[in-house]
ZAMARGU-4260 file (C-alpha; in steps of 0.2 Angstrom, whole numbers, plus 5000, padded with zeros to 4 digits):
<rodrens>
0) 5372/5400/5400 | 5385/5389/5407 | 5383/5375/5420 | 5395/5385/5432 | 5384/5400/5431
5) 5369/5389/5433 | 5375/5380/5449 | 5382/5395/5457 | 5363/5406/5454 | 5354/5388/5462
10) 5367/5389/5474 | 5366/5406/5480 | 5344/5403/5480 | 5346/5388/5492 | 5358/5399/5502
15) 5346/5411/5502 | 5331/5397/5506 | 5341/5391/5520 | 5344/5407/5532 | 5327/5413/5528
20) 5320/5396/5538 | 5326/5403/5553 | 5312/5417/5553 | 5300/5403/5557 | 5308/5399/5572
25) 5304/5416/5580 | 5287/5426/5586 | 5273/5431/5581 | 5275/5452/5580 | 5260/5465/5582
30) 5249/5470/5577 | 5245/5465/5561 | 5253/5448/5562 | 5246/5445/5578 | 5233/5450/5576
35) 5227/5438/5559 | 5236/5423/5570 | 5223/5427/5583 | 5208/5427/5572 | 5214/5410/5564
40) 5216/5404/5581 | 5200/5408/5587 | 5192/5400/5571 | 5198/5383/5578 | 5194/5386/5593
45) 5177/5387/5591 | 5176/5375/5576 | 5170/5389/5564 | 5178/5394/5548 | 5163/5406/5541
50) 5164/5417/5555 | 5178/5431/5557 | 5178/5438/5577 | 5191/5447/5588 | 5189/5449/5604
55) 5171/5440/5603 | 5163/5455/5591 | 5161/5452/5571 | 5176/5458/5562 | 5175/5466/5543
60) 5191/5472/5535 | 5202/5455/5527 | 5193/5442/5517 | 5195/5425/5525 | 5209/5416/5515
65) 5224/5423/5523 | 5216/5415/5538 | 5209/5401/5534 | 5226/5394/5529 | 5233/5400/5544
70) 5220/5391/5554 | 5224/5375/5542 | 5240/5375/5546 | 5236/5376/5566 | 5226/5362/5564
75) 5240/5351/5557 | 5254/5358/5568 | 5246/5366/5584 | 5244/5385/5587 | 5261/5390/5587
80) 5269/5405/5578 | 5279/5392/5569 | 5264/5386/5562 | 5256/5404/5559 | 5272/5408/5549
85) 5275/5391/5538 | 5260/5392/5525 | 5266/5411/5521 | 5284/5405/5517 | 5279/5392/5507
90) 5268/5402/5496 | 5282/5413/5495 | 5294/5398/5489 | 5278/5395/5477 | 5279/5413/5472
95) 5298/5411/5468 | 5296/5398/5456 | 5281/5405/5447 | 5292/5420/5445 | 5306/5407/5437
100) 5296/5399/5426 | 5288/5416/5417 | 5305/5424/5416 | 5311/5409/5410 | 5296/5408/5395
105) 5299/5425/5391 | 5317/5426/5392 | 5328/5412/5396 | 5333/5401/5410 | 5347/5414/5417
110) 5334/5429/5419 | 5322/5417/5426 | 5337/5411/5441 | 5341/5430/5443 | 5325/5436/5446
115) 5322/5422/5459 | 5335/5424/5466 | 5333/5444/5469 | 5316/5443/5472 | 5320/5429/5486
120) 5335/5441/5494 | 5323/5458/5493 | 5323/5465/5510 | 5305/5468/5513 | 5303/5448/5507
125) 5315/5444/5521 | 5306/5455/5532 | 5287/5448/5530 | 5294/5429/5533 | 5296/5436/5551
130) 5282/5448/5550 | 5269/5437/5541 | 5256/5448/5534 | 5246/5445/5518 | 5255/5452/5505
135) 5266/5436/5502 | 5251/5426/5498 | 5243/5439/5487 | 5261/5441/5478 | 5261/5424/5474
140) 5245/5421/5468 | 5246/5436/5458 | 5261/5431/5447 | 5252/5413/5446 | 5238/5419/5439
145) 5249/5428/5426 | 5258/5415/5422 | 5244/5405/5418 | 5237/5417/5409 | 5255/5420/5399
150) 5253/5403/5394 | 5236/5403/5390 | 5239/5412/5375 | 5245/5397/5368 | 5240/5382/5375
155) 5224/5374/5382 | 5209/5379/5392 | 5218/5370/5408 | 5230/5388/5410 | 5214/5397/5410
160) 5206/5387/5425 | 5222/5387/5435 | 5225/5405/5429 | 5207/5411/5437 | 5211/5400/5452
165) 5225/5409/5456 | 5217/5426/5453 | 5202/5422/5464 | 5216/5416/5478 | 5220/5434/5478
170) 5206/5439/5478 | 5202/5429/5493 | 5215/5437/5499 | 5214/5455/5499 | 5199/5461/5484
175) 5195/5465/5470 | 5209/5477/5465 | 5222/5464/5464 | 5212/5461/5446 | 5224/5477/5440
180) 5241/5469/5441 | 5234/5453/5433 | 5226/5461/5419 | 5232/5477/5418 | 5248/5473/5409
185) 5240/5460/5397 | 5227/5472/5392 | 5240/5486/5388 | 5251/5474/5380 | 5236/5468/5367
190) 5233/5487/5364 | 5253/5492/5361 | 5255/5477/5349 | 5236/5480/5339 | 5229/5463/5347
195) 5212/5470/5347 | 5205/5453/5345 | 5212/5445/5363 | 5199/5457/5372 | 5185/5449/5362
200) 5191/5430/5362 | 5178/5419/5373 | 5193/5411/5383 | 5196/5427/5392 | 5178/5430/5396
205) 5178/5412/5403 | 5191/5419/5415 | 5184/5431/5420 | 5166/5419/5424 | 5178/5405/5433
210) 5184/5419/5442 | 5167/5424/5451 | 5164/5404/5453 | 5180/5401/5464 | 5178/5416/5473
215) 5159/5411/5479 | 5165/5402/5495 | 5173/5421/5501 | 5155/5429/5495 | 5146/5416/5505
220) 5154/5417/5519 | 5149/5439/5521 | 5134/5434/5516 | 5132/5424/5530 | 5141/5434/5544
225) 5132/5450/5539 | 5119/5454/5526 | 5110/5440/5534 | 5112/5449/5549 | 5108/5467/5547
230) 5104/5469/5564 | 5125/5467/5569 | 5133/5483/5575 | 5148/5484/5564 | 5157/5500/5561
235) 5146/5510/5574 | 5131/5507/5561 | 5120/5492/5560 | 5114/5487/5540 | 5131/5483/5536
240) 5135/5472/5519 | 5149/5461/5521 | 5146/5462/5501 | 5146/5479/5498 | 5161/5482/5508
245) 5170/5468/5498 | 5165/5475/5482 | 5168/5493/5484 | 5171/5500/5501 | 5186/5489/5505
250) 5196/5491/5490 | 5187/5508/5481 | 5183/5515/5498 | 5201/5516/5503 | 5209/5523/5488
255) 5195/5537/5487 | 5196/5538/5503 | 5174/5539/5508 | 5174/5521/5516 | 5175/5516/5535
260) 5193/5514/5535 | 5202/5530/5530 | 5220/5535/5528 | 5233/5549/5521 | 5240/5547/5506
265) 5258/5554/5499 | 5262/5552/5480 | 5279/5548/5484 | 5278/5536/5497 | 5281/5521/5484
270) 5296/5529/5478 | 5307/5529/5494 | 5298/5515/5501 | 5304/5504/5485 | 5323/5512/5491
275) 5323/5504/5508 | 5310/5489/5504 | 5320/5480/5487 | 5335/5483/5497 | 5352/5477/5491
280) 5344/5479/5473 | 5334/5494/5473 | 5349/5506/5464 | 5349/5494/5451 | 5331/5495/5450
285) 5330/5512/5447 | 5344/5512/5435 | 5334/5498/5425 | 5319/5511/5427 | 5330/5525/5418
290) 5335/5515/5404 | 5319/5507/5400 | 5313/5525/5394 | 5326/5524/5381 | 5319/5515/5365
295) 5335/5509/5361 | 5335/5499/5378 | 5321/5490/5372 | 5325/5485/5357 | 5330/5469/5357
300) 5318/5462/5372 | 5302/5451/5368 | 5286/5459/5364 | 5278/5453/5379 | 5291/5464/5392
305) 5278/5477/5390 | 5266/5466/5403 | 5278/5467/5413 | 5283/5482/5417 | 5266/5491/5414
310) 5258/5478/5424 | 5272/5484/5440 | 5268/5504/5433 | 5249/5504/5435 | 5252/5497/5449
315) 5265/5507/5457 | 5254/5521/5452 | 5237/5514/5459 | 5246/5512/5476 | 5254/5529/5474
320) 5237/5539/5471 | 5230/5529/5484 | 5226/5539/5502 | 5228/5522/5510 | 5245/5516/5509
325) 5256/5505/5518 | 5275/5499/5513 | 5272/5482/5513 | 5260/5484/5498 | 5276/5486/5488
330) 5276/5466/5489 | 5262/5463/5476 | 5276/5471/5462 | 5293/5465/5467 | 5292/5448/5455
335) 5289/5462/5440 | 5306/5472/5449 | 5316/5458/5449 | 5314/5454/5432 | 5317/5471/5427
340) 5333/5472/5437 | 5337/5456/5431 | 5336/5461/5413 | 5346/5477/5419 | 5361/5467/5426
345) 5366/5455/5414 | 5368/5470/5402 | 5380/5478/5414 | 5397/5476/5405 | 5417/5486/5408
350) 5413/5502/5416 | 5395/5500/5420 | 5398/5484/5428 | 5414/5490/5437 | 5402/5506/5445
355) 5389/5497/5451 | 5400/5483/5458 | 5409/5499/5467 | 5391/5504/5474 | 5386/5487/5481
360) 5404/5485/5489 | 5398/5501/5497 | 5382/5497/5502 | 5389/5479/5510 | 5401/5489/5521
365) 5388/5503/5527 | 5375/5489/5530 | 5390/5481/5541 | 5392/5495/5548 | 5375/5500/5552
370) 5370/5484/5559 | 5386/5483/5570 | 5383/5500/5575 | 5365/5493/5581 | 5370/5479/5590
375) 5383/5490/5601 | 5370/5502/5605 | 5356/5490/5608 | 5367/5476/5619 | 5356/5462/5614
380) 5362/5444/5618 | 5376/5441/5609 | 5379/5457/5601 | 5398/5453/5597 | 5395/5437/5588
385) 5382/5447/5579 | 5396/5457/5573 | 5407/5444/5571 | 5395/5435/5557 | 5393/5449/5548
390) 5412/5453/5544 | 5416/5436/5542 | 5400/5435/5528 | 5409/5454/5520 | 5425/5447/5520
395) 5421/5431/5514 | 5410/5439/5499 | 5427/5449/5492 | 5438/5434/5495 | 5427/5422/5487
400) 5417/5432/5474 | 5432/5441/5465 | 5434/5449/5445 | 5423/5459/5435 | 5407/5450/5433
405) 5390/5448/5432 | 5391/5434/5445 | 5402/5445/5458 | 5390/5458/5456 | 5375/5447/5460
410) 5387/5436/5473 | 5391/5450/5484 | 5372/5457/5484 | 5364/5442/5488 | 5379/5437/5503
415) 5372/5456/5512 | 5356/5447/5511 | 5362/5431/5520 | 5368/5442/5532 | 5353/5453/5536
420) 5341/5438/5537 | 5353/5429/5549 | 5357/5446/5559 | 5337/5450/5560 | 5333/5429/5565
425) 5344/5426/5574 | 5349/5441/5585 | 5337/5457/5583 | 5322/5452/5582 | 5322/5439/5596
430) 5329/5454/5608 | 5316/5465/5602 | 5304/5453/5605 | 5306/5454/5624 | 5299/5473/5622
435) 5280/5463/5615 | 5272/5462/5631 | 5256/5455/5627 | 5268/5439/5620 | 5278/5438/5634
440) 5263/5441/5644 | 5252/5426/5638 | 5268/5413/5638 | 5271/5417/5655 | 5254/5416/5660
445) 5253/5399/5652 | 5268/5394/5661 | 5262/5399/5678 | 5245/5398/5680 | 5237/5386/5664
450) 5224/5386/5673 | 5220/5404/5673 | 5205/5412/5662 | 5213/5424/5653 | 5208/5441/5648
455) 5212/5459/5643 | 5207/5476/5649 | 5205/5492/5640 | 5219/5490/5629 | 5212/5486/5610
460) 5228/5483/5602 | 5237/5468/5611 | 5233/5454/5599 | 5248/5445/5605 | 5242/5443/5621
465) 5228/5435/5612 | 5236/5425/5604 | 5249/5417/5616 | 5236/5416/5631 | 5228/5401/5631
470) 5213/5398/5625 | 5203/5415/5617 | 5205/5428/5632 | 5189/5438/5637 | 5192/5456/5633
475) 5181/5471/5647 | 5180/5487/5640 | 5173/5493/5652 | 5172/5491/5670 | 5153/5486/5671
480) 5158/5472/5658 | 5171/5467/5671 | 5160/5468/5686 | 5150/5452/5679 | 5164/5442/5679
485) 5173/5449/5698 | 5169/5431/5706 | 5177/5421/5694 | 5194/5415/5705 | 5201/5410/5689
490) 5202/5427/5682 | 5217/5435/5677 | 5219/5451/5667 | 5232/5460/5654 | 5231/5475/5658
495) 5243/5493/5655 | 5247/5505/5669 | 5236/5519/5666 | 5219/5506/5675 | 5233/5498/5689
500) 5228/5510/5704 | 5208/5506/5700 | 5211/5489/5700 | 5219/5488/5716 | 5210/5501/5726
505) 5193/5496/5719 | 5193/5477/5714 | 5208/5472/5728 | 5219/5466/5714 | 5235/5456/5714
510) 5251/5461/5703 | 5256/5443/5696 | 5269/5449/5684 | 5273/5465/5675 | 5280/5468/5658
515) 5287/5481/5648 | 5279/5486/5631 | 5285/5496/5614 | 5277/5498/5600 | 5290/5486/5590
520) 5287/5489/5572 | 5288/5505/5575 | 5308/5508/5578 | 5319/5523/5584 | 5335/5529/5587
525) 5330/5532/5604 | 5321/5513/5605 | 5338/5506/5599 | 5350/5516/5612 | 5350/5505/5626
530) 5353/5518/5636 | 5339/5528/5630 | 5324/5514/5629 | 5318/5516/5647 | 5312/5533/5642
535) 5298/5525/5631 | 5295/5507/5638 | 5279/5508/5646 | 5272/5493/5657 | 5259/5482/5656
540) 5252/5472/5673 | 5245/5452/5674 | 5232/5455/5689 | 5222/5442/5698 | 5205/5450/5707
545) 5205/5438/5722
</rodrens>
C-alpha cells in the first residue's frame, strides 16, 4: 500500500474521530442511558461503589463495570452528561485500534485502516456515542481479549493475562455469555485446522482461571448486595442470589426465556437490524456474506479468517435464537463485520467496483434526501443549514473523490458518515431533546429553585429527571409514601398529568413549570411532522405542595 492511500485512510479516521466528539457535547437520552448515568451518580453520592440502587430500592439486572467507570469519570469531571459519555468514547477509540492491530496481524496494514475506519463510520457506533449504553464497552473488550489471545498463540504468557483481563472486563460488563464471541471462533478455528492439541494446552486453561480471578470484584460485590441479604425484596421475591442471577438467570434465563426478565424473540431480527445498524456498509456486508460461501473466495485468505467470521456467525446466531433481543446487541460483532467488508472491498475491481460505487452514490443522495426531508418537516432550529451541510458534504464527496477506485468507493461512504454524525449532534438530536421532559425538568429545577428537594411521583421510567435534578430525588409510589414528607417546604415533585388534579385538589399544589414529554428513542413519522407532534406529546408538571 502506498503512502497516498495510507494518509488518505488516517485521514478519513480522524475525520471521522473529529465529528463524532460532537456527540459528547449533547444529553443524556432515556431510558437506558439515563438511566445507568443516574445509578453512577448515585454511587458517588453516597460514597458507595458496592451497592447498585434506583430510586433508593436494590437494583439487579447490569453488572457494575459499565458503572463504575461512569461514576470514575464523574468523580474527575463532575456529574455531567459530558462526563457520563466520555469513558464510552474512548473505549470505543480503544476498540478501534484493537480492531487495527488484529486485522493488521492477520492481514496487512491496509485491512487493518479499512476496517477501522468502517467500523468507526458504522451507523449504530455513531449512534451509541450520543446514546451511551453498554455495548461499546463490551465490543471493545471483547476484540481485546481476542486479540491477545490471537497473539498468544505465539508469543508469551503476558498476552494470556492481558487477554483474560479484557475478557473478564466484559464480563464485568454484561455476563458470562460474552465468553462465546471470544472463544467461539478460536475453538472452531483449532477444530477446522485439526489443532486438537490447542484445547489441551495448560496456557488456555490459565485463562480461563485468570479469568474468574479478575472477575471476583463483580462476584463480591452480589455477594454482598444480596446473598448476604436474603431477606431483600427483589423481583417481587425475597431469597434472591445476586450469584445466581449473574451465572444463569441473567444471561441463560434471557435467551430461554424462564428468568425474571423476559422478552419476544424474532429469528430475523438481526438480519434487518444489521441493514439499518452498519449503515453505509451494510450492502457491502452482505455481498461479503454471499461470497464467503464460495470456496473459491476463500482461497487465498489466512487460515485464521475462520475466527473471524465464525466468531461473528455463532454470534449472530446466538443473538438471533435469543427471545431477548435488542438492536444495539448488534455492536459486540461489527469489528468482525468490518473486517469482512474490508476484505470484500479491496477485491472489488471494473464492473464490481463500478456497481457498488453506483449503490453508494445512491444511498449518499437518499440519505440527503431523507435527512432534508426530516428537517423540513420537523422545523428544528436551524433546519436550512442542516440542509445546507449536507449537500455541500455530497457535493463535495463527487467533486473531491472521483475515478474508479477503491478509495472513492470507501471516500464517498465514509463522507455520508460525517454528514449523519454532524446532522444527528449538531441539529437532531438537540431538538429532540427538548421533548425529554424529566431532563429539561431537572435543569430547570436546578436553575430555579437549587434549593428545592427534588422527587418524582408515580412515574418509574424518568431517569433523566433523576439524573439532572440535583442531588438523588425521592421517588413516592404511592400517596401514603408522599403523605410523610407533605411538610417538607422544600418539596418539589416531577410528576405526569394523569396525578395533576389530586394533587391540587387534595395536597393544595402549585404548578411551577410544565413540560412536554415523548418517548424519544422511540421515533415516528407522526413525532417527526411538526404538524402532527402535539397529538402525542404528553405533559409532565414540577409542583410544590406548599
Amino acid at each position: 500500500m502506498n503512502l497516498k492511500d495510507i494518509t488518505l485512510y488516517k485521514t478519513l479516521i480522524a475525520l471521522m474521530v473529529f465529528v463524532s466528539v460532537l456527540a459528547l457535547f449533547g444529553g443524556v437520552m432515556e431510558p437506558d442511558s439515563a438511566l445507568y448515568a443516574s445509578i453512577a451518580k448515585n454511587m458517588v453520592l453516597r460514597s458507595d461503589w458496592i451497592n447498585i440502587y434506583v430510586r433508593g430500592a436494590d437494583w439487579l439486572d447490569k453488572p457494575h463495570l459499565t458503572f463504575w467507570l461512569a461514576a470514575a469519570s464523574f468523580k474527575i469531571f463532575g456529574i455531567t452528561a459530558f462526563a457520563y459519555k466520555l469513558p464510552s468514547f474512548l473505549f470505543g477509540l480503544l476498540g478501534a485500534w484493537y480492531l487495527y492491530k488484529l486485522a493488521k496481524d492477520i492481514y496487512n496494514e491496509k485491512t487493518g485502516l479499512i476496517s477501522a475506519l468502517i467500523f468507526l463510520s458504522s451507523l449504530h457506533i455513531l449512534i451509541s456515542t450520543f446514546d451511551v449504553r453498554a455495548e461499546v464497552y463490551i465490543t471493545t473488550f471483547t476484540l481485546a481479549a481476542i486479540y491477545h489471545y490471537y497473539k498468544a498463540h505465539d508469543h508469551s504468557v503476558k498476552h494470556i493475562v492481558a487477554g483474560s483481563f479484557f475478557a473478564a472486563c466484559a464480563i464485568m460488563i454484561k455476563g458470562i455469555f460474552v465468553l462465546i464471541p471470544v472463544f467461539g471462533g478460536f475453538i472452531i478455528y483449532w477444530l477446522l485446522t485439526k489443532q486438537f492439541k490447542q484445547l489441551l494446552k495448560p496456557k488456555w486453561w490459565l485463562a480461563i482461571v485468570l479469568i474468574f480471578i479478575f472477575i471476583i470484584p463483580e462476584l463480591y460485590t452480589l455477594y454482598v448486595q444480596f446473598d448476604l441479604h436474603p431477606e431483600k425484596l427483589v423481583f417481587g421475591k425475597t431469597g434472591v442470589s445476586g450469584l445466581k442471577f449473574f451465572f444463569w438467570d441473567s444471561q441463560f434465563g434471557r435467551f430461554f426465556n424462564n428468568g425474571p426478565i423476559k422478552g419476544k424473540g424474532d429469528v430475523s431480527f438481526f438480519l434487518h437490524t444489521t441493514l439499518w445498524a452498519f449503515l453505509p456498509w451494510s450492502i457491502l456486508f452482505y455481498s461479503a456474506v454471499v461470497n464467503l460461501f464460495n470456496k473459491k473466495n476463500r482461497a487465498n485468505l489466512p487460515a485464521e479468517s475462520i475466527m473471524i467470521w465464525t466468531s461473528a456467525a455463532i454470534t449472530f446466531l446466538l443473538f438471533s435464537l435469543s427471545k431477548f433481543q435488542l438492536p444495539h446487541y448488534i455492536l459486540i460483532i461489527l469489528p468482525q463485520f468490518a473486517i469482512i467488508t474490508a476484505l470484500y472491498i479491496q477485491k472489488l475491481e471494473n464492473k464490481s467496483l463500478k456497481v457498488f460505487l453506483t449503490i453508494q452514490n445512491v444511498l449518499a443522495v437518499l440519505i440527503v434526501v431523507i435527512l432534508s426531508a426530516v428537517a423540513i418537516f420537523f422545523r428544528f432550529t436551524n433546519n436550512y443549514v442542516a440542509i445546507t451541510v449536507l449537500v455541500i458534504l455530497l457535493m463535495a464527496s463527487f467533486l473531491i473523490f472521483k475515478g474508479l477506485k477503491t478509495e472513492v468507493l470507501l471516500a464517498r461512504s465514509v463522507l455520508i458518515s460525517v454528514g449523519l454524525m454532524i446532522f444527528l449532534s449538531v441539529f437532531f438530536y438537540p431538538s429532540v431533546l427538548k421533548y425529554e421532559s424529566g431532563r429539561e425538568a431537572g435543569n430547570w429545577l436546578k436553575e430555579n429553585y437549587p434549593e428545592a428537594r427534588a422527587s418524582v411521583l408515580m412515574y418509574p421510567d424518568a431517569y433523566s429527571f433523576d439524573f439532572y435534578a440535583q442531588g438523588e430525588p425521592e421517588y413516592f409510589w404511592s400517596y401514603e409514601s408522599l403523605d410523610q414528607f407533605k411538610e417538607d417546604k422544600n418539596l418539589v415533585i416531577y410528576t405526569p398529568e394523569s396525578e395533576l388534579a389530586k394533587l391540587k385538589k387534595d395536597y393544595s399544589a402549585k404548578v411551577l413549570k410544565s413540560f412536554e414529554y415523548y418517548h424519544i428513542t422511540k421515533l415516528s413519522p407522526k413525532f417527526i411532522n411538526a404538524k402532527t407532534r402535539p397529538q402525542l406529546l404528553e405533559h409532565f408538571y414540577l409542583v410544590k405542595l406548599h
